[in-house]
C-alpha positions as CSV (number, residue, x, y, z in Angstrom):
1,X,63.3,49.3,198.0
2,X,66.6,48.7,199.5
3,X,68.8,50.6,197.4
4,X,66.4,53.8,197.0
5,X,66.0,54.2,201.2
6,X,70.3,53.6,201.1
7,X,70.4,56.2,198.2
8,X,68.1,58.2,200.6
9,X,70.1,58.0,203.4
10,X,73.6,58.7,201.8
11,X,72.4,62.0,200.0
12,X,71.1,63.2,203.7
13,X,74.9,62.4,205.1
14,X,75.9,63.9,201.8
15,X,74.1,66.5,202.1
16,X,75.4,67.3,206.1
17,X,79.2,66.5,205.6
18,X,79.4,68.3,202.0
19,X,77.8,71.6,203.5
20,X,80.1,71.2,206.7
21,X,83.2,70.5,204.4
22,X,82.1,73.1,201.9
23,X,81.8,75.7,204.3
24,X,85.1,75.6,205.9
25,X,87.0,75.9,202.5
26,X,85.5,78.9,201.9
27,X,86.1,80.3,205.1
28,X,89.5,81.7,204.2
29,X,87.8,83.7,201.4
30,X,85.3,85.4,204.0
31,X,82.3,84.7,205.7
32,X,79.5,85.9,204.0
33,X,81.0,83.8,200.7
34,X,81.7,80.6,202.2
35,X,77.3,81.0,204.4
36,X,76.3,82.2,201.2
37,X,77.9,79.1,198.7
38,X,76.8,76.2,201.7
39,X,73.5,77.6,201.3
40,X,73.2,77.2,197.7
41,X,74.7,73.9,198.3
42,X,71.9,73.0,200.9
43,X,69.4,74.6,198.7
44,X,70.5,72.1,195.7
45,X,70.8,68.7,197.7
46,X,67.6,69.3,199.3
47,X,66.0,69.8,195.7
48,X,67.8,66.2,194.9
49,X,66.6,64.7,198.4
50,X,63.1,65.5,197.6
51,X,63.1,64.5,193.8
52,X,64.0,61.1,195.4
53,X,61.7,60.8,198.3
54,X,58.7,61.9,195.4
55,X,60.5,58.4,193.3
56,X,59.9,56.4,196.2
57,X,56.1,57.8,197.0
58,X,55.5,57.0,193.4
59,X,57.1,53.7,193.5
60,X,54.8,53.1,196.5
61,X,51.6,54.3,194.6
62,X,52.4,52.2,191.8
63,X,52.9,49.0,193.9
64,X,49.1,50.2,195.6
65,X,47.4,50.5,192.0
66,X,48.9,47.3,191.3
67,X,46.8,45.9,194.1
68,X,44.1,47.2,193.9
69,X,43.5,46.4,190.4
70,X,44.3,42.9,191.1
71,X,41.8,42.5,193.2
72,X,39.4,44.9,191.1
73,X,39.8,42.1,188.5
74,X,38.9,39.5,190.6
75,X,35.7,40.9,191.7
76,X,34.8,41.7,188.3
77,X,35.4,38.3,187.2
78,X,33.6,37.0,190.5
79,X,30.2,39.1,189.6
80,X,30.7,37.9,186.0
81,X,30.3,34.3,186.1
């Protein structure tokens, strides 16, 4: 859980500094270029930002199911006896 919230938290930094750094080398080659290229760059991170916030919801579902069908089992084996 550690790693995937670190992994979270570098790809937004990422996400910031490679846009910022992105968009002032492409500033010598005009403007509309170098907005146009960090866009697509912000476009593509935030794709990869959300594919790992939905792993972690998932990972947090499974953990929940887990759960609950531990404690389904022990009911069932409680009414069973």
């Amino acid at each position: 859980d550690r790693i995937l919230s670190f992994l979270l938290g570098a790809s937004w930094a990422i996400a910031f500094f490679g846009a910022l750094i992105l968009f002032k080398s492409f500033l010598p080659f005009g403007i509309g270029l170098s907005i146009f290229v960090t866009i697509f760059f912000i476009f593509f991170m935030l794709f990869l930002i959300l594919g790992l916030d939905a792993f972690s919801v998932n990972k947090q579902k499974l953990a929940q199911a887990k759960k609950q069908t531990k404690l389904l089992e022990q009911l069932y084996a409680k009414h069973t006896k």
